[in-house]
C-alpha positions as CSV (number, residue, x, y, z in Angstrom):
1,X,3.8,-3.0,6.1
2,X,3.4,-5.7,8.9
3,X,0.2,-7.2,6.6
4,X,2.1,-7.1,3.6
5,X,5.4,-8.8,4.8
6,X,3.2,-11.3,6.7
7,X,2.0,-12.5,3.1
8,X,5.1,-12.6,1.6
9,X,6.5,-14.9,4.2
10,X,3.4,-17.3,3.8
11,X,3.7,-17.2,0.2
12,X,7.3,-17.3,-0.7
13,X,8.3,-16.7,-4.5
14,X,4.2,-16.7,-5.5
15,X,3.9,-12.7,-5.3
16,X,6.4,-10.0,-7.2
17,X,5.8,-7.3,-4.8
18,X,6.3,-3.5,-4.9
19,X,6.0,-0.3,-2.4
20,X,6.0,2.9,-4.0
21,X,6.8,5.7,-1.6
22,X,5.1,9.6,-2.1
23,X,8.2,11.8,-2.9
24,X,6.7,15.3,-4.0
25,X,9.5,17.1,-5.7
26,X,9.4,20.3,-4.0
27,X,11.1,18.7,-1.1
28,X,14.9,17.6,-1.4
29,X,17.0,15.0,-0.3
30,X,16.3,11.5,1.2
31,X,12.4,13.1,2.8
32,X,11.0,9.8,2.3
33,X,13.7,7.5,3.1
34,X,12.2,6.9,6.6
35,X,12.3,3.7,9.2
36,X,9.2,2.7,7.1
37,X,11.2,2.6,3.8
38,X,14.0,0.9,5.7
39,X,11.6,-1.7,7.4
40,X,10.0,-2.6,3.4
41,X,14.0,-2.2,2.1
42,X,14.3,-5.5,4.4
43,X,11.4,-7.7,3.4
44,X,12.4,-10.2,1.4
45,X,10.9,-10.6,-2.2
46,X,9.9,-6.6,-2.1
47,X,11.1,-4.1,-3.7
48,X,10.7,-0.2,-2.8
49,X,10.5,2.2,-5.6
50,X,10.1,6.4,-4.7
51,X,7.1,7.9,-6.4
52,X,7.8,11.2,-7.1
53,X,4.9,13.4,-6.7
54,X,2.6,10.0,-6.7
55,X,2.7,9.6,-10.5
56,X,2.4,5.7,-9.8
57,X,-0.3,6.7,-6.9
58,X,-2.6,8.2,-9.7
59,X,-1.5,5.6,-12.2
60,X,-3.2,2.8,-9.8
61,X,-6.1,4.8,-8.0
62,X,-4.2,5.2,-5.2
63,X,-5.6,8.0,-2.7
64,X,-4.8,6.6,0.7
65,X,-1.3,5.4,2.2
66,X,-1.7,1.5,2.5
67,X,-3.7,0.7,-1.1
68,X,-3.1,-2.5,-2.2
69,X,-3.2,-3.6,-5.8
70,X,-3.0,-7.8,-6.5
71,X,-2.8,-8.5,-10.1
72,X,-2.7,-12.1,-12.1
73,X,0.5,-12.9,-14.1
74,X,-1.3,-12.0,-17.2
75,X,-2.2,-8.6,-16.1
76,X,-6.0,-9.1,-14.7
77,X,-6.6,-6.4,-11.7
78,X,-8.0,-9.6,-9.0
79,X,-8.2,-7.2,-5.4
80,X,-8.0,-3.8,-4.8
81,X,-7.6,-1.7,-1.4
82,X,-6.7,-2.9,2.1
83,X,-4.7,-5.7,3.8
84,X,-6.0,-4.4,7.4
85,X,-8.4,-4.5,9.1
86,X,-8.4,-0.9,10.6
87,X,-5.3,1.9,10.7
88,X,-2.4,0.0,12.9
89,X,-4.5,-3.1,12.8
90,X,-2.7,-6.8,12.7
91,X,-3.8,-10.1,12.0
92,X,-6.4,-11.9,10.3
93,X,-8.4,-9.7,8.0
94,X,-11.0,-9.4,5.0
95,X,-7.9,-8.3,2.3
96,X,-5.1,-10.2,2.9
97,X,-7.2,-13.4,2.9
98,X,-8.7,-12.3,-0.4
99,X,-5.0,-12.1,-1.7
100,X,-4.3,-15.9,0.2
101,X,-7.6,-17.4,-1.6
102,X,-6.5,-15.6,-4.7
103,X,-2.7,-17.0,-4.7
104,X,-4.4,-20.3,-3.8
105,X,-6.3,-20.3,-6.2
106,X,-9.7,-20.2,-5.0
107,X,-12.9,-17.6,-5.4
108,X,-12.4,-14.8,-2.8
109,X,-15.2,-13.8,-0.8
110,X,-14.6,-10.2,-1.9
111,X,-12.5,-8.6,-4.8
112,X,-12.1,-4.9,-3.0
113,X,-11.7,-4.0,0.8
114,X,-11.2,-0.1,2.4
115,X,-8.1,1.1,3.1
116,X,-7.2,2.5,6.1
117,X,-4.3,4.5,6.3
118,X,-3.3,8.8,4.9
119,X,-4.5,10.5,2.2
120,X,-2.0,10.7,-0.8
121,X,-3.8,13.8,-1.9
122,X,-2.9,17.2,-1.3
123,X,-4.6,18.7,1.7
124,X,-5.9,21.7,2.2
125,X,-3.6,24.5,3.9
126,X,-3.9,25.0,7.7
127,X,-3.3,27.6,9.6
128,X,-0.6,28.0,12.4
129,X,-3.7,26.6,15.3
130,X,-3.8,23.5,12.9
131,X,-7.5,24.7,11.4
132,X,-8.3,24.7,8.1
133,X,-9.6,27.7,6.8
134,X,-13.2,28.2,6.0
């Protein structure tokens, strides 16, 4: 989220930005209105949308927590995947300066970069020692 509001602030009012949030609907209430959602609620120029059972996930080949998708106003997919350089990581990295050169318009060096973050997908069941089952 640091990457992301970090590109916002450098390009003010050049990027309509969303975060969709995994809300499976077996579980009730506010479950994903964490300190995360709060923390995106209060970047300027985003806005935070709940994805219930990760409808918008699937939608956008989402499968880890972090997936970025950068778009041109008339719709042309430009970068896909990561704004960090590893899980946690900040600063300068391969993704976010593809989205700067993009916005600037100039040729990125690449147009996809891994993601590093959870897997949206369901994982397998584990047992009460925390192993999967064989």
């Amino acid at each position: 989220m640091g990457e992301l509001s970090r590109l916002l602030a450098r390009y003010p009012d050049r990027i309509a930005a969303h975060v969709f949030f995994l809300k499976p609907t077996e579980l009730t209430g506010n479950w994903n209105r964490t300190g995360l959602w709060r923390n995106a609620a209060a970047i300027p120029n985003l806005t935070v949308h709940e994805d219930l059972d990760g409808k918008e996930a699937r939608r956008f080949g989402a499968e880890t927590s972090g997936y970025v998708v950068f778009y041109a106003p008339q719709g042309e997919l430009l970068f896909k995947g990561g704004i960090t350089a590893g899980r946690g990581h900040a600063g300068d990295n391969p993704g976010a300066e593809a989205i700067g050169a993009l916005i600037a318009g100039q040729m990125p060096r690449l147009s996809q970069a891994p993601v590093y973050g959870c897997s949206l997908m369901n994982q397998p069941e584990q047992s009460p020692t925390g192993q999967s089952p064989k």
